[in-house]
C-alpha positions in Angstrom: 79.4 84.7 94.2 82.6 84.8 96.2 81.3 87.0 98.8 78.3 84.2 99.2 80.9 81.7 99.0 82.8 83.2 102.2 79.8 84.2 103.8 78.6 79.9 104.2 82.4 78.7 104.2 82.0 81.2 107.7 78.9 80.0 109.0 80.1 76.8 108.4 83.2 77.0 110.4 81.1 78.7 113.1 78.9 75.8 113.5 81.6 73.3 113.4 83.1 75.4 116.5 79.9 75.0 118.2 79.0 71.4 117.6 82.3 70.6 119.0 81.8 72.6 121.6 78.8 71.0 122.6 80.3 67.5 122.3 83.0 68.5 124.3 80.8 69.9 127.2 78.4 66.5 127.1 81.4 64.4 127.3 82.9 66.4 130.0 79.6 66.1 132.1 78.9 62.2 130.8 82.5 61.0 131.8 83.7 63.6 134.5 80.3 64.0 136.3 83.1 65.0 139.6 84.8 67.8 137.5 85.0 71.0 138.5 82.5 73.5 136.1 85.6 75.6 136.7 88.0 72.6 135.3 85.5 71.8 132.7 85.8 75.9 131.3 89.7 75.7 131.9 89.5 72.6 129.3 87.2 74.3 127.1 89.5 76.8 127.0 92.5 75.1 126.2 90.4 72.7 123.3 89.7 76.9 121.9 93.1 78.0 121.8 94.4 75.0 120.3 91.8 75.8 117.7 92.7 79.0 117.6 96.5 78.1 116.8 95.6 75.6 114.1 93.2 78.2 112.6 95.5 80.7 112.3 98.5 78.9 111.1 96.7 77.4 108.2 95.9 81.3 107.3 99.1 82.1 107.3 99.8 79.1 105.1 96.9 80.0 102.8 98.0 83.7 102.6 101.4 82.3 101.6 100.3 80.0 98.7 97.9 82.8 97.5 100.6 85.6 97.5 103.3 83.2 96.0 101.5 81.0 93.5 102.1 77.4 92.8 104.6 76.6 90.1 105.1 73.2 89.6 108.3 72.8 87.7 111.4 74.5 88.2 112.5 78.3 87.2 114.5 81.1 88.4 112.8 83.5 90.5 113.7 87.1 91.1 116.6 86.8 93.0 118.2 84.4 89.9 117.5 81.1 92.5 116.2 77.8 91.6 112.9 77.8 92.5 109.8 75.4 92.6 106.3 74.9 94.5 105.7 78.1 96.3 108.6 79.6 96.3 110.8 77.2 98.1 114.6 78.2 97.1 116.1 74.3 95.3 118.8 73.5 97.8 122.5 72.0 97.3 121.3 68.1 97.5 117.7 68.2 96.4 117.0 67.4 93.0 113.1 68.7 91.9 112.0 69.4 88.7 108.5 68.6 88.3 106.7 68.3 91.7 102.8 68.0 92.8 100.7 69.8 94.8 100.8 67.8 97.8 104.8 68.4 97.3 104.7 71.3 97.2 102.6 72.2 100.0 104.9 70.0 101.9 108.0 72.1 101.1 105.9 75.5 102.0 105.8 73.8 105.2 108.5 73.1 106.0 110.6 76.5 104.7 107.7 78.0 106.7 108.5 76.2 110.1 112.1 77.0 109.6 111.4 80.5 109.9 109.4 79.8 112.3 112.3 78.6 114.2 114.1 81.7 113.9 111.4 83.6 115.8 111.8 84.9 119.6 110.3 82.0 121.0 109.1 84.5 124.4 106.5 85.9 122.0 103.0 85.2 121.7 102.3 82.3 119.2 100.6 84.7 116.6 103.1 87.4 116.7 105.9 84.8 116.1 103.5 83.5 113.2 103.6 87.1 112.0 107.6 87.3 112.1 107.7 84.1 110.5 105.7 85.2 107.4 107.9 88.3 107.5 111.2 86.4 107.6 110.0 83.5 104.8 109.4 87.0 102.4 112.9 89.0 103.1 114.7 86.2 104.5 116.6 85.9 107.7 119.4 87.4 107.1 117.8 90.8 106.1 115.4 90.2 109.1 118.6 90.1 111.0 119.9 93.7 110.4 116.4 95.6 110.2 115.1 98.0 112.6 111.9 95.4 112.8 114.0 92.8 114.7 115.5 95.7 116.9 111.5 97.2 117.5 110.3 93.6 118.7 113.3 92.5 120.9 112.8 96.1 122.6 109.0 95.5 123.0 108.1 98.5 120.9 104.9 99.1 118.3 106.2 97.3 114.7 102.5 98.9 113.2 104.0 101.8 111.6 107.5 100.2 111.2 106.6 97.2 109.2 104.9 98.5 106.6 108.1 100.2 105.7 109.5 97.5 104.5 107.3 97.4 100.9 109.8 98.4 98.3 112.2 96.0 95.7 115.3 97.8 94.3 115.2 98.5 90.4 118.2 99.6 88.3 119.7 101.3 91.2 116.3 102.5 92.6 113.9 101.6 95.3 110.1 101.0 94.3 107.5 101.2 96.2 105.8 97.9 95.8 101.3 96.9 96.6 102.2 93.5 96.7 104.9 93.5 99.7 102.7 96.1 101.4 99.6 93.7 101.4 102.0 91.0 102.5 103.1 93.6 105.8 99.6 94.6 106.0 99.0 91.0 106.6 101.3 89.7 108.8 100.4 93.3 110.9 97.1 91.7 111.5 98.3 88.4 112.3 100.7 90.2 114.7 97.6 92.0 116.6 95.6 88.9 116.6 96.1 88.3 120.2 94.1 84.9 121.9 91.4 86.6 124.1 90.5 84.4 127.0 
């Protein structure tokens, strides 16, 4: 049932892509008879990517509330912080302790642009997506002294670098963890998600 359940939420994005695509050409030809065909592609193409940037932040996002989970009312997390929502780290001023949803999401949001902030802005939108994913799960201040910071400011291949970083230290030792390599495994896909013109 999930698989089917993919398979039409799929289809159904493709056609939505399409339809709009359609409208978009008949309006193009309807209002801009003088356009170029060449200006009417280069707008196409520009109405794709900015579809393509929305689709692929909001997978990010999704990956981030499915990895995380939503807890609703405040707790300690691993690292002994007050936590609530999906994952967001209770600051000095804010005061939750029972939140909804819609909060929460909000708060996802905005911890996520804030890493988002810290990334190279010279890269390609995905790739800084990717980095920002990384940096919301370590933080930035480990993101600061890793090799994987040093790798993408020198241009060089993160694919067999990233996935490195999947261990959690316990009583003294490091442990290799599934869950933090699905979450490089992840963002290593987003990272090599190029836009194709």
């Amino acid at each position: 049932m999930g698989i089917y359940n993919q398979f039409i939420n799929f289809v159904y994005k493709q056609m939505k892509t399409l339809i709009l695509l359609i409208l978009l050409s008949f309006s193009l030809q309807s209002f801009a008879p003088c356009v170029s065909l060449e200006i009417q592609k280069q707008r196409i193409e520009v109405f794709l990517y900015e579809k393509w940037k929305t689709d692929v932040f909001l997978e990010v996002i999704e990956e981030i509330k499915h990895a995380e989970g939503l807890v609703l009312n405040k707790y300690k997390c691993s690292a002994n912080q007050n936590t609530i929502g999906y994952g967001h780290w209770i600051r000095p001023g804010e005061n939750y302790h029972v939140i909804t949803e819609e909060k929460a999401t909000e708060l996802l949001i905005k911890d996520f642009k804030e890493a988002f902030s810290y990334t190279d802005s010279n890269l390609p939108y995905n790739k800084r997506l990717a980095v920002a994913k990384f940096i919301f799960n370590i933080g930035i201040g480990k993101y600061n002294k890793s090799k994987l910071k040093t790798a993408i400011l020198h241009g060089e291949s993160i694919d067999n670098l990233i996935v490195q970083y999947c261990h959690y230290k316990s009583d003294g030792k490091y442990v290799k963890s599934d869950w933090l390599l699905n979450q490089r495994l992840f963002e290593l896909k987003i990272w090599n998600n190029d836009y194709k013109s």
